[in-house]
C-alpha positions as CSV (number, residue, x, y, z in Angstrom):
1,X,-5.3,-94.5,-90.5
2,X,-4.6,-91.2,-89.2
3,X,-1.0,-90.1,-88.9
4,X,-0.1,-89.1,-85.4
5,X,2.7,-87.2,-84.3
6,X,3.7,-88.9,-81.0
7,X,6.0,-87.4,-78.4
8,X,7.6,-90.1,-76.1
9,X,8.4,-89.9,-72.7
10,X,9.9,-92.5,-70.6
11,X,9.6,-92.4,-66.7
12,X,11.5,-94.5,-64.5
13,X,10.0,-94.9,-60.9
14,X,12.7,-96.5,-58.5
15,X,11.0,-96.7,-55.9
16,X,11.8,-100.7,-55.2
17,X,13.1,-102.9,-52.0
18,X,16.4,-104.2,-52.1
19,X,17.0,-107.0,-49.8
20,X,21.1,-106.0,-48.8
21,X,22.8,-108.7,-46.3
22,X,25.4,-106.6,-45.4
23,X,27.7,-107.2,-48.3
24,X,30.8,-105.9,-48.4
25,X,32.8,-104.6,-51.5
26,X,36.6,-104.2,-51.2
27,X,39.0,-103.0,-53.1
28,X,43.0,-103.3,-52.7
29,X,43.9,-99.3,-52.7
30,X,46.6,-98.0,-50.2
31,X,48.9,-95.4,-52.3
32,X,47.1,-92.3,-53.6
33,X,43.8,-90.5,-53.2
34,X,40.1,-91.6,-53.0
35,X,38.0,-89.2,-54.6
36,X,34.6,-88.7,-53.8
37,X,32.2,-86.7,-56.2
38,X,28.8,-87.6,-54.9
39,X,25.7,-86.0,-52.5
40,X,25.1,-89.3,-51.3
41,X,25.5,-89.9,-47.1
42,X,29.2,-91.4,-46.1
43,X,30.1,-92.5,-42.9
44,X,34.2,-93.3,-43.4
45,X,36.3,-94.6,-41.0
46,X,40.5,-94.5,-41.1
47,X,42.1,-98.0,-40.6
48,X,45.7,-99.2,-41.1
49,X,45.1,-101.4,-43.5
50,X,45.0,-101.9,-47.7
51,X,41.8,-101.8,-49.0
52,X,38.8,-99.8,-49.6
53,X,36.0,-101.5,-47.7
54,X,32.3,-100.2,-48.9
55,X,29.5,-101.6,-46.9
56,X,25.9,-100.3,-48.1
57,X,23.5,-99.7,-44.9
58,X,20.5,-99.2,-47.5
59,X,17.0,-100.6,-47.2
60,X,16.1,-99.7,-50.4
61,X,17.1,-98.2,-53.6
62,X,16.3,-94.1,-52.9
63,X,16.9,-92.6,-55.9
64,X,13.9,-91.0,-58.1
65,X,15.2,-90.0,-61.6
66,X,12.9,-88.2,-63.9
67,X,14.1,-87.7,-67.4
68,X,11.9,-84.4,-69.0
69,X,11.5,-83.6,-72.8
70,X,10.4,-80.5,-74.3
71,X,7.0,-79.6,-75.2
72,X,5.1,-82.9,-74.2
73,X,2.3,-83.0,-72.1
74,X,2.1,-86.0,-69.8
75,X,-0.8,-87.8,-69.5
76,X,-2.2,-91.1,-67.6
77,X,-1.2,-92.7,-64.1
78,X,1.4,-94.8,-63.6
79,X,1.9,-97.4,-61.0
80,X,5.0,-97.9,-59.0
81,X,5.8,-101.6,-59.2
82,X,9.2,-103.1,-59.4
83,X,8.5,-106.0,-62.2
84,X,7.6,-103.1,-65.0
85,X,8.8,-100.4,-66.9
86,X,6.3,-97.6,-68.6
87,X,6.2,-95.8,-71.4
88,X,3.6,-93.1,-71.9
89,X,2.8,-91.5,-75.0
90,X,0.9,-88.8,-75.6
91,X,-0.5,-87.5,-79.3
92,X,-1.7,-84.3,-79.8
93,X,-4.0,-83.3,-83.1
94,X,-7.3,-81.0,-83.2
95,X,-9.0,-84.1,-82.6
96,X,-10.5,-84.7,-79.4
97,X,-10.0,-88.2,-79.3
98,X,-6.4,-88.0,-80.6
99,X,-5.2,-87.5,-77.3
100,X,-4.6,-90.9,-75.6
101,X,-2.2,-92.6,-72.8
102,X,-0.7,-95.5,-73.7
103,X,0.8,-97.9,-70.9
104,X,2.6,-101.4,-71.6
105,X,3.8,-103.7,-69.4
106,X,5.3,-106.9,-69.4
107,X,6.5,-109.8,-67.3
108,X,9.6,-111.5,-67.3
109,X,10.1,-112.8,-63.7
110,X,12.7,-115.7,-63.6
111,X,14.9,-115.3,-66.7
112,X,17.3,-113.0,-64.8
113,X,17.7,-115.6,-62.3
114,X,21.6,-116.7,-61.8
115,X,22.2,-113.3,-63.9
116,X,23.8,-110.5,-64.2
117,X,23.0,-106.9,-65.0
118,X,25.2,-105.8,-67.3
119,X,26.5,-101.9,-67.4
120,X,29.3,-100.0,-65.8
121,X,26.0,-98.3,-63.6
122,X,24.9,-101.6,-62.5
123,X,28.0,-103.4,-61.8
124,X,28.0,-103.1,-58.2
125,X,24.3,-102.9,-57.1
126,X,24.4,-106.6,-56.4
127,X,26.2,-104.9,-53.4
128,X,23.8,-102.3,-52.9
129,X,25.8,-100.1,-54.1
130,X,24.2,-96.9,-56.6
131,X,27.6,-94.6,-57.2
132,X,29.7,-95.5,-59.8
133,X,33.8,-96.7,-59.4
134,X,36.8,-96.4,-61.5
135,X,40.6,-96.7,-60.8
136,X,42.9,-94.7,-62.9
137,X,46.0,-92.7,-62.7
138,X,46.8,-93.2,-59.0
139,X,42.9,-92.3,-58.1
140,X,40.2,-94.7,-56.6
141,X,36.8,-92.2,-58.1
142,X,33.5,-92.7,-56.4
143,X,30.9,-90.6,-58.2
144,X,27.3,-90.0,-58.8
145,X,26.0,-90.9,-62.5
146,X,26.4,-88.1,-64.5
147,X,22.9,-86.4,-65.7
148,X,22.2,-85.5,-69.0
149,X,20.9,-82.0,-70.5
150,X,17.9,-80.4,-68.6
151,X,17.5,-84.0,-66.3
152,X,16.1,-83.3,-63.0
153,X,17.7,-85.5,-60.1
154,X,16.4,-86.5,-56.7
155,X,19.2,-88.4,-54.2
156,X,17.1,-89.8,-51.3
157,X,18.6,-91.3,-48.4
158,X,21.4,-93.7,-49.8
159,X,23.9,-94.1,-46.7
160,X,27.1,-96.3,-46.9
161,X,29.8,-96.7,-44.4
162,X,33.8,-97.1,-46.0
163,X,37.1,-97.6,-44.3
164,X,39.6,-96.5,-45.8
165,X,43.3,-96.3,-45.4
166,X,45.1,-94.1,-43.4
167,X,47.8,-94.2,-46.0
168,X,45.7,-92.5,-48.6
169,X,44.4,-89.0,-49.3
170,X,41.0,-88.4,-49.2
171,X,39.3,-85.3,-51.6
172,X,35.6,-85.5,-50.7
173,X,33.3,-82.9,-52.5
174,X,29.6,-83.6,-52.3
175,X,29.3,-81.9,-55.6
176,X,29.7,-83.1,-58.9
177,X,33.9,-82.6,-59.7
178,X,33.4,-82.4,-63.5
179,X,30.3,-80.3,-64.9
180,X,29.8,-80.2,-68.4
181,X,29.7,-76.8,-69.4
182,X,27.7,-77.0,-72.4
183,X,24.4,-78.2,-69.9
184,X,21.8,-75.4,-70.8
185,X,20.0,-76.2,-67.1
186,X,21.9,-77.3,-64.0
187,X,20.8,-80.3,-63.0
188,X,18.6,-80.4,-59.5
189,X,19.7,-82.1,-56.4
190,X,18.1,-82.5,-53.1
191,X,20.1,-83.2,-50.3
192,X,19.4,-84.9,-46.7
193,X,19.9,-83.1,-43.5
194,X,22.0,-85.7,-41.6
195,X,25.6,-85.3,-41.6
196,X,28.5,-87.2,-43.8
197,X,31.0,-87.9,-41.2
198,X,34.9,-89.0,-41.1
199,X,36.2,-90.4,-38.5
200,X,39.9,-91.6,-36.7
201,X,41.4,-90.6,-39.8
202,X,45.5,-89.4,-40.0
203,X,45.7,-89.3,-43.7
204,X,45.8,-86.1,-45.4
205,X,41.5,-84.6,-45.4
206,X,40.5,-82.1,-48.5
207,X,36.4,-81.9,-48.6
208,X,34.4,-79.2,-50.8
209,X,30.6,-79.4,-49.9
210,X,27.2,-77.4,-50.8
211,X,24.5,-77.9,-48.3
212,X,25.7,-80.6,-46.5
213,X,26.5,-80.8,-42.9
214,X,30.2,-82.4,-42.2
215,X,31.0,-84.2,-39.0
216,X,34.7,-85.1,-38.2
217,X,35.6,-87.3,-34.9
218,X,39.6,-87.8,-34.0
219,X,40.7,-86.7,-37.7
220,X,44.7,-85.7,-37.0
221,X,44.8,-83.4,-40.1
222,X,46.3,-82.3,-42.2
223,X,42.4,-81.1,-43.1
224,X,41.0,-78.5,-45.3
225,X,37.0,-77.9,-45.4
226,X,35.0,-75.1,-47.6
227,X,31.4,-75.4,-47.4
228,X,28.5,-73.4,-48.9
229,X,25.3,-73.8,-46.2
230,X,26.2,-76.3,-43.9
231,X,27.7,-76.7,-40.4
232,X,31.0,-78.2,-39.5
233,X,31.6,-80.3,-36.0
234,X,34.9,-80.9,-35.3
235,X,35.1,-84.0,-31.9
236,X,38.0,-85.3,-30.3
237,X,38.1,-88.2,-28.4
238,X,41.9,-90.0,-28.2
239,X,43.5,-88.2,-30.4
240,X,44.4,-84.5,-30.5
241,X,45.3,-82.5,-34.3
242,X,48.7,-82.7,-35.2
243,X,48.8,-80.3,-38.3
244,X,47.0,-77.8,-40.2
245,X,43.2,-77.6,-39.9
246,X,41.4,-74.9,-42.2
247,X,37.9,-75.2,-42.1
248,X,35.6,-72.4,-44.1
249,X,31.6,-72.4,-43.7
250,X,29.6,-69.9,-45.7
251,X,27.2,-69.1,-43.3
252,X,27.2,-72.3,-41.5
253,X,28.4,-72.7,-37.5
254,X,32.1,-74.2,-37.0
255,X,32.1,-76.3,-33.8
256,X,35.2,-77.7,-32.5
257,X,35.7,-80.0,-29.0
258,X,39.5,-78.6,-28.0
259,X,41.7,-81.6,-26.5
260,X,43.0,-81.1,-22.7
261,X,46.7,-80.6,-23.7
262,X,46.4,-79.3,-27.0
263,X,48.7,-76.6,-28.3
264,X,47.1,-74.6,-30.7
265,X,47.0,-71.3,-32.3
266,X,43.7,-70.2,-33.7
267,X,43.2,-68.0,-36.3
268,X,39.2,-67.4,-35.8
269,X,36.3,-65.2,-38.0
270,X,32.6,-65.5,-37.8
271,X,30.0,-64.0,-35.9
272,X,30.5,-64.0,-32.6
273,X,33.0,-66.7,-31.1
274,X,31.7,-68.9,-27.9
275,X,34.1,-71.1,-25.5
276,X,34.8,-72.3,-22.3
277,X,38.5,-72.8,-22.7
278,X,41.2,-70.4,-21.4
279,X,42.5,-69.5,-24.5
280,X,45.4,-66.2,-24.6
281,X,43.5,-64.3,-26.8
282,X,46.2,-62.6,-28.9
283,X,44.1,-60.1,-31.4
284,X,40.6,-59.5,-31.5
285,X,38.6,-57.0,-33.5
286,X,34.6,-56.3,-34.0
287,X,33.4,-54.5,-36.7
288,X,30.6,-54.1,-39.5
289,X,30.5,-55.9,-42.4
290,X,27.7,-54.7,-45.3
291,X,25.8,-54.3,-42.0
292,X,26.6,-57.7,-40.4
293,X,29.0,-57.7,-37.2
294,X,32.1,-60.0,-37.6
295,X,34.2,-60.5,-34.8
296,X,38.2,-61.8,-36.2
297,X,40.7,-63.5,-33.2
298,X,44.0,-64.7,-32.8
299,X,43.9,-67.3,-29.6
300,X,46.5,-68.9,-28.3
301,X,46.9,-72.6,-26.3
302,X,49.7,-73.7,-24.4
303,X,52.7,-74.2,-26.9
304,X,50.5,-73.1,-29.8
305,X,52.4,-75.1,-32.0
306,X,49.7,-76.6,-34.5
307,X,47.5,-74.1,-36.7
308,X,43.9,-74.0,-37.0
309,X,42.1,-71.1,-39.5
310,X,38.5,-71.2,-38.8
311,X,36.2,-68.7,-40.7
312,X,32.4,-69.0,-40.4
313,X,31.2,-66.0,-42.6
314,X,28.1,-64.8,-40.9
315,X,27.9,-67.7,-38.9
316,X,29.2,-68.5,-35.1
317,X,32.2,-70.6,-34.2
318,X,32.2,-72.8,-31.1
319,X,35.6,-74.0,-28.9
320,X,34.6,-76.5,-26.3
321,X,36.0,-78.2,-23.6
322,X,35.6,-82.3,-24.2
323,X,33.0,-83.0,-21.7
């Protein structure tokens, strides 16, 4: 028998349908800040309540993870079925007929029936729920499972509506909070197009985000926003902001709806700067910047008494009359 070195990869295709009936996880949290680490699409909601509520609005399980080794050349097809798992295993000699794909499956339908996955990842995806949660030190942590060395990560279109407290702070970045710095490749996301929003919200609002459009509807503030590559709308509907908004968008546009009534003063930098409100415009000044025009105001509103800094880089801002 000839001795074979074999190189082993392993490729897991997650490409199955979840049946979800609308399940709701909840968890008692009213004192101290959610934080969200993950790309994944959230549409939260302020109540005044005490728990977290997570609802998953997900058809099907998105998420494509492929796990790459060194040197190995893949070979064979594999199908995408739900009831298997592949290995492949390639061997490599002079020998033509070395070279072979290697694909096992089994079948165990029905022994998993009235069980439970175990594993911190899959405790809540009886829920529909792919993130993982902990609770420590004051902090309820939503966050994507961490990828390992030179992994290559696909998020597809995992959506999931929370309410949440209005007695809680929420710190929302759509990256990863904690990157391990010995990783010798970044790890690759993709991200979808459609905006994460928050919505009649009067706790305190801290969100870091990389190409990911943020929406915000009747969110009081206190709110601070920095985003690389995406846009940031700003709605009001019944409520007006009450305290600090600071919004920064690399690039993106800044749009914000302006309350009848409001008093604001508005510190604004961007492009160019559109509105149909009769702002006092305080300061203004146009100039060049490494060749791009930015255009830097101070406007004023009535008593002017709550502060908004809006810079868009490159990008436009937009203050609107509620239509």
């Amino acid at each position: 028998m000839r001795k074979l070195k074999l190189s082993i990869v392993i490729v897991v295709l997650a490409l199955f349908q979840v049946s979800i009936n609308a399940q709701e996880k909840k968890i008692k949290f009213s004192k101290g800040t959610l934080k969200i680490c993950s790309s994944k699409k959230f549409k939260i909601t302020g109540y005044d309540g005490n728990e977290v509520i997570i609802k998953s609005l997900n058809q099907r399980k998105g998420d494509i993870t492929f796990v790459s080794a060194d040197r190995v050349k893949l070979k064979g097809t594999v199908a995408r079925s739900p009831q298997a798992a592949y290995t492949i295993a390639s061997g490599h000699s002079k020998k033509k007929d070395s070279d072979r794909a290697v694909s096992y499956f089994f079948s165990d339908s029905g022994r998993k029936e009235g069980l439970k996955k175990l594993g911190k990842k899959y405790e809540n995806s009886e829920y529909g729920i792919y993130f993982l949660i902990e609770q420590k030190d004051g902090e309820l942590i939503f966050k994507d499972q961490q990828p390992k060395r030179g992994q290559f990560v696909m998020f597809g279109n995992e959506h999931y509506e929370v309410k949440i407290p209005n007695s809680i702070k929420l710190d929302w970045k759509t990256n990863q909070c904690d990157v391990e710095t010995n990783q010798k490749r970044a790890p690759t996301y993709f991200y979808h197009s459609d905006p994460s929003s928050l919505s009649n919200f009067s706790g305190e609002v801290d969100i870091e985000s990389t190409l990911t459009n943020i929406k915000l509807n009747d969110v009081t503030g206190p709110v601070t926003i920095n985003t690389v590559g995406g846009n940031v709308t700003v709605e009001f509907d019944k409520k007006r902001p009450q305290k600090l908004y600071s919004i920064y968008s690399n690039n993106g546009f800044i749009d914000v709806q302006i309350p009848t009534g409001s008093g604001l003063t508005i510190d604004a930098e961007g492009k160019y700067v559109y509105s149909d409100v009769d702002f006092k415009i305080l300061e203004e000044k146009e100039e060049k910047d490494f060749g791009n025009l930015k255009t830097t105001m101070k406007l004023k509103l009535g008593s002017g008494k709550t502060k908004m800094k809006l810079n868009a880089g490159y990008g436009n801002i937009y203050l609107r009359k509620i239509k």
